[in-house]
Every structure is written in C-alpha cells, then in structure tokens.
C-alpha positions as CSV (number, residue, x, y, z in Angstrom):
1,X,-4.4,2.3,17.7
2,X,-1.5,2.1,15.0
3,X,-1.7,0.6,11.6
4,X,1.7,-0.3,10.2
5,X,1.7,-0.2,6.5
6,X,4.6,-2.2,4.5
7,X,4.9,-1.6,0.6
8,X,5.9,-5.1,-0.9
9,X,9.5,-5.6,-2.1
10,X,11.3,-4.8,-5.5
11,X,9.1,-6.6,-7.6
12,X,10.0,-8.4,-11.3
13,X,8.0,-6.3,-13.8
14,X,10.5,-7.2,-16.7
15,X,11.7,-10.3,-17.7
16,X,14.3,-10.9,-20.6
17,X,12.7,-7.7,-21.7
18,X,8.9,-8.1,-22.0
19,X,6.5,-7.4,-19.9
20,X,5.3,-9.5,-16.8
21,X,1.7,-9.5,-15.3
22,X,1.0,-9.7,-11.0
23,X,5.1,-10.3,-11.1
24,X,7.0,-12.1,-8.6
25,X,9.5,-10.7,-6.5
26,X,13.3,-10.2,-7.5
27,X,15.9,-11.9,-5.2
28,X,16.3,-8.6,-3.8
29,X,12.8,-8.1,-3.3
30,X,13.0,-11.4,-1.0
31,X,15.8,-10.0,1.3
32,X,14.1,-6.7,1.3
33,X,11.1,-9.1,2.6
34,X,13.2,-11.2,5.4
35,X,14.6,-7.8,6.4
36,X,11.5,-6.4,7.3
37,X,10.2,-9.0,8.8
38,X,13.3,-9.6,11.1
39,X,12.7,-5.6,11.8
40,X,9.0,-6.4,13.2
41,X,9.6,-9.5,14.4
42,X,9.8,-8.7,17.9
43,X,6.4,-6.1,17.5
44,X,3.1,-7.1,18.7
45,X,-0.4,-7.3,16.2
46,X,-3.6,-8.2,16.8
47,X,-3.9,-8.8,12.8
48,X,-1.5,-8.9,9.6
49,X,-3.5,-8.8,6.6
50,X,-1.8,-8.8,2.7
51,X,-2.8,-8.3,-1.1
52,X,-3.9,-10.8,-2.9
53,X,-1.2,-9.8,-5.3
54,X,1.9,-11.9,-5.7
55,X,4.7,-9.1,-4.9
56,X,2.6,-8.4,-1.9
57,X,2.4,-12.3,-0.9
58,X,5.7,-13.0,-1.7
59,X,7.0,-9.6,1.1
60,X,4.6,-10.5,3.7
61,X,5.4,-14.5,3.8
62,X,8.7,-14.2,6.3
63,X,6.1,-11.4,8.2
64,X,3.9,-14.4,9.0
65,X,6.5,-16.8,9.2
66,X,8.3,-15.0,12.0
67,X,4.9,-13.6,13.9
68,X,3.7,-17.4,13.7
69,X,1.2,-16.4,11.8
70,X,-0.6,-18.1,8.9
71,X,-1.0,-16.6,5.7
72,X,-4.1,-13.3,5.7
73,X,-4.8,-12.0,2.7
74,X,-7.5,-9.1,2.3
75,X,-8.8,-8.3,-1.7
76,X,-9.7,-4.7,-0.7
77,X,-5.8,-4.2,-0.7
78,X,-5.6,-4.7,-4.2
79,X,-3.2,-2.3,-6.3
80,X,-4.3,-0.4,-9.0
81,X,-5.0,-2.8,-11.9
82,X,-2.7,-2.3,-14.9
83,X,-3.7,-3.4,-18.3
84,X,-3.3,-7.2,-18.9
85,X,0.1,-6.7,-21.2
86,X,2.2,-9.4,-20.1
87,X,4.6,-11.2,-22.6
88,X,4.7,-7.7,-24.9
89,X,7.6,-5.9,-25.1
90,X,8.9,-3.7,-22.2
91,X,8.4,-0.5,-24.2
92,X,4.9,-0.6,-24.5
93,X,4.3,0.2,-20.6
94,X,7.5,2.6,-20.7
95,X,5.7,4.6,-23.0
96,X,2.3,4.1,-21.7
97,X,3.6,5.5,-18.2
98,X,5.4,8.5,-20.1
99,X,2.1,9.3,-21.8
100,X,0.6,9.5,-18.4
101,X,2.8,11.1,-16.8
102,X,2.8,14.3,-19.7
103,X,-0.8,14.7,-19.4
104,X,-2.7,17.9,-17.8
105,X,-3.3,17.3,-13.9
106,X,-7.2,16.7,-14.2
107,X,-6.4,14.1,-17.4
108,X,-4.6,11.9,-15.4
109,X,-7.8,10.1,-13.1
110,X,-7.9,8.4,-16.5
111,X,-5.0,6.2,-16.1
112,X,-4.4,3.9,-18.6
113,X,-8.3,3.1,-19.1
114,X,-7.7,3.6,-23.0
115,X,-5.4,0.1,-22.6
116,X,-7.6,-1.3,-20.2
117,X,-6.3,-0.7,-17.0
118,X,-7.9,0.7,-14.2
119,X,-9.1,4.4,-14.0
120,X,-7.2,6.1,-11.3
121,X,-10.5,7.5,-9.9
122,X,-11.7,4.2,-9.6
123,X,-8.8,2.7,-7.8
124,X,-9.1,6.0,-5.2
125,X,-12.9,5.1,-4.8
126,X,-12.6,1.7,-4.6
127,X,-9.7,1.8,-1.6
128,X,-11.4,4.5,0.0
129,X,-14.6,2.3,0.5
130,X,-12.9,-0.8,1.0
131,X,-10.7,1.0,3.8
132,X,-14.2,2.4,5.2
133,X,-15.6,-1.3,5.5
134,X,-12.3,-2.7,7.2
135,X,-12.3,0.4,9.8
136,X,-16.3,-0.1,10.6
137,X,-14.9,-3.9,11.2
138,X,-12.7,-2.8,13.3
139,X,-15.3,-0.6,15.7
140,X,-13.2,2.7,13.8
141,X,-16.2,4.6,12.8
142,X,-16.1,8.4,11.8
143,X,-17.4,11.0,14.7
144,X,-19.4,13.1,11.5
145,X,-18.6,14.1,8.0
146,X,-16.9,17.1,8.7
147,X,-13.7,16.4,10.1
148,X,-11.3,13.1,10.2
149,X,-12.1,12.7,14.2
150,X,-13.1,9.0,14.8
151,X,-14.9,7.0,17.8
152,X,-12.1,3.6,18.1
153,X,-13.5,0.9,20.4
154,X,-11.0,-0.2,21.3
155,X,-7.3,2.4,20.8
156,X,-4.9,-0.2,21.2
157,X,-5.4,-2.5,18.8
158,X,-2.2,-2.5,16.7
159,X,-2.6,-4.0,13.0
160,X,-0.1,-4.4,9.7
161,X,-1.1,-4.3,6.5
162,X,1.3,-5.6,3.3
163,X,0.1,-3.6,-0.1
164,X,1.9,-0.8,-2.3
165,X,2.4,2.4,-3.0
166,X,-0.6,3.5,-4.2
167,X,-3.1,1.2,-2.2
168,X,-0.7,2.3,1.2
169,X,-0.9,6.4,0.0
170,X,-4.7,6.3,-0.3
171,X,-5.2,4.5,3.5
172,X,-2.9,7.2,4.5
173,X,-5.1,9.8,2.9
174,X,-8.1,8.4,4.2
175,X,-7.1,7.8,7.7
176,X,-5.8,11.6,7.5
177,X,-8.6,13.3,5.7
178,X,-6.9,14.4,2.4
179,X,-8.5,15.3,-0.7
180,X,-7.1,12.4,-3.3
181,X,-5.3,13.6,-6.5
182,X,-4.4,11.4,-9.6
183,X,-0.9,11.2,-8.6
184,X,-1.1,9.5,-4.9
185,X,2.1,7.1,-5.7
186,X,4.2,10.5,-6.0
187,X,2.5,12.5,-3.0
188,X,4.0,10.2,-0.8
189,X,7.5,8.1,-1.5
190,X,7.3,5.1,-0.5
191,X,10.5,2.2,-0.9
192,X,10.4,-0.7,-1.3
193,X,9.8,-2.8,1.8
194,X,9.6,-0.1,3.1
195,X,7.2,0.5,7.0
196,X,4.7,3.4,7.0
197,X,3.3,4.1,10.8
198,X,-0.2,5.8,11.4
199,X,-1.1,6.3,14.9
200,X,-4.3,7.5,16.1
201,X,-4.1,10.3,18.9
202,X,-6.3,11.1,21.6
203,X,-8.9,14.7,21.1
204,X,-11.9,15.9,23.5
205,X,-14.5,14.2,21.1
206,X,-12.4,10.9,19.3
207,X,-9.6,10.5,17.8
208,X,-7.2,12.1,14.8
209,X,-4.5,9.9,12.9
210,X,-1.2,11.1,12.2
211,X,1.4,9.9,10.7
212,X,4.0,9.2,13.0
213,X,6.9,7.5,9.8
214,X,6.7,7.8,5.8
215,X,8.8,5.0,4.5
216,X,11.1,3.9,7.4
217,X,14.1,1.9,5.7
218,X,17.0,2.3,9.1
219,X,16.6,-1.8,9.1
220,X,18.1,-2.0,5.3
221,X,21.8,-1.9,4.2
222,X,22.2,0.8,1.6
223,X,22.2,-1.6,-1.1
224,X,19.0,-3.3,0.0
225,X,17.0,0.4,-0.6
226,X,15.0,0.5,-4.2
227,X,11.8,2.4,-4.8
C-alpha cells in the first residue's frame, strides 16, 4: 500500500500586484506539472484523485493525461480556505501572513478567521476526518485508538493524490499518527510539484505507514524548483 502525494505547481497568487482568489498556475507551475507527470508516467495506480482547487487541477491535468486517465477530483482535498481578498492589493495578505506568523504558538489555530478565512483547527479537523472517510473507503481502517497500526484489505493498492502543502502535511500526519500543530505547512517542506511517498509496512497485528520521501524534486532542473 503507498499513497503518492504531489503538491500542485507554482501557483499565480499576484497578478499586476493585487491579489488573486483559487489562482491559476504560472507558466512555470505548468512545466513543473508536465515534469511530474513525465516522472510518474511510467508508475502504476489503481486511483488519482485531485483538489477541486484550480492550482491543483491545473498540476494534476498532464498526470491524467499521460496515465490515460480522465479527470478525479476529491472535495475532501481542499486547502485551507483563505479569506475571499481577490482584486485588493498584494499587501494586505503580505501583512496578514506576517501577523500570523508573529503570534504566540497556541494563537495561531486561529488563522486568519478575524478576515474570514478558515481557522487552522478547522482545516486540521476537517482533513483529518475527510482522510478518515477516504481510508474506511479504501478497506484502511484503524486496528484501535491507541496506536497508528491499521487492518488494509488489500496492501497493494497503490493511489496518488494532487493537493498542497498543508492538505498533503496533515494526510502525512494522520497516516503517521502525529499530534497536529498550527504550523503543519512549515513541519514539513514541501516544493512545488513536488512527490511525497507514504508506504504502509507490514507488523504482527496490521500495518504502520512511513514515510519512505518528503518532497522528491530529482525529475526537475534546478530552475524548475520553487516552494
């Protein structure tokens, strides 16, 4: 059992200085995308699933494309949700994200709820049980509550999912067992385009997932590699 994880591609959060909402990809997001996909092109899935975000549409289109597979998108895979500030100036989210950033560890499951994004302890509960759902799916159900061991009916299913950061870092955390924090996008660095692998090992009474690569970018030029 492996789920590959792929963070979308650089996406186009400024425009001609303001502010863009669910952004496209840049040109280099797009070969970012192709490259990836040429990378896993030659792998074998039993399911791709995406965001229903454009940046993560957008990176997972040549995926499909060269797998000969049509277009999967999964809600659950959602990334945090920013406050709607599209056509303001680029400043405002600059300093929204410095404010954040300042704050006292504990302060920070806020987010930018006071703008009207999404509270970071929502976005953590809210992957976490959409990730629960899509594992039960999937015959991946936890052996008790006490460890991360898990029954898999069947181990050698291999899937891909296409999200971001912070969506990709939580699955990671769940899969592993870690405690969440306010700050999952910086626990783990994740590029661009970039292929996270999870594989799920064999114990006496299930089976543990460990995280076999963090960001694998080998398949990019230098100047292809943006977080």
């Amino acid at each position: 059992m492996e789920f590959v994880l792929v963070r979308h591609g650089q996406p186009e959060w400024i425009r001609d200085g303001l502010n863009v909402d669910d952004p496209p990809l840049t040109e280099l997001g797009h070969q970012q995308a192709q490259a990836m996909a040429d990378s896993l092109a030659n792998e074998q899935f039993d399911e791709v699933f995406c965001s229903p975000l454009r940046r993560a549409r957008q990176t997972a289109e040549p995926l499909f494309k060269a797998l000969g597979l049509d277009e999967n998108v999964d809600p659950w895979l959602e990334e945090i949700r920013n406050p709607i500030w599209g056509g303001t100036p680029a400043e405002k989210s600059e300093e929204a994200y410095r404010e954040e950033w300042t704050r006292p560890s504990h302060d920070r499951w806020r987010g930018l709820d006071y703008m009207g994004g999404e509270r970071v302890d929502s976005f953590v509960e809210r992957i976490h049980e959409g990730c629960s759902l899509f594992l039960e799916e999937h015959g991946i159900t936890p052996v008790d509550d006490s460890l991360p061991v898990w029954n898999i009916k069947d181990p050698e299913q291999r899937i891909a999912l296409v999200a971001h950061a912070g969506t990709n870092s939580v699955i990671i955390c769940h899969l592993l067992g870690l405690a969440p924090t306010p700050w999952e996008w910086e626990r783990f660095v994740i590029n661009h385009g970039s292929v996270s692998r999870v594989e799920a090992l064999k114990m006496g009474n299930g089976y543990t997932f460990s995280l076999t690569r963090l960001s694998e970018v080998e398949f990019f030029t230098p100047e292809l590699r943006t977080r």
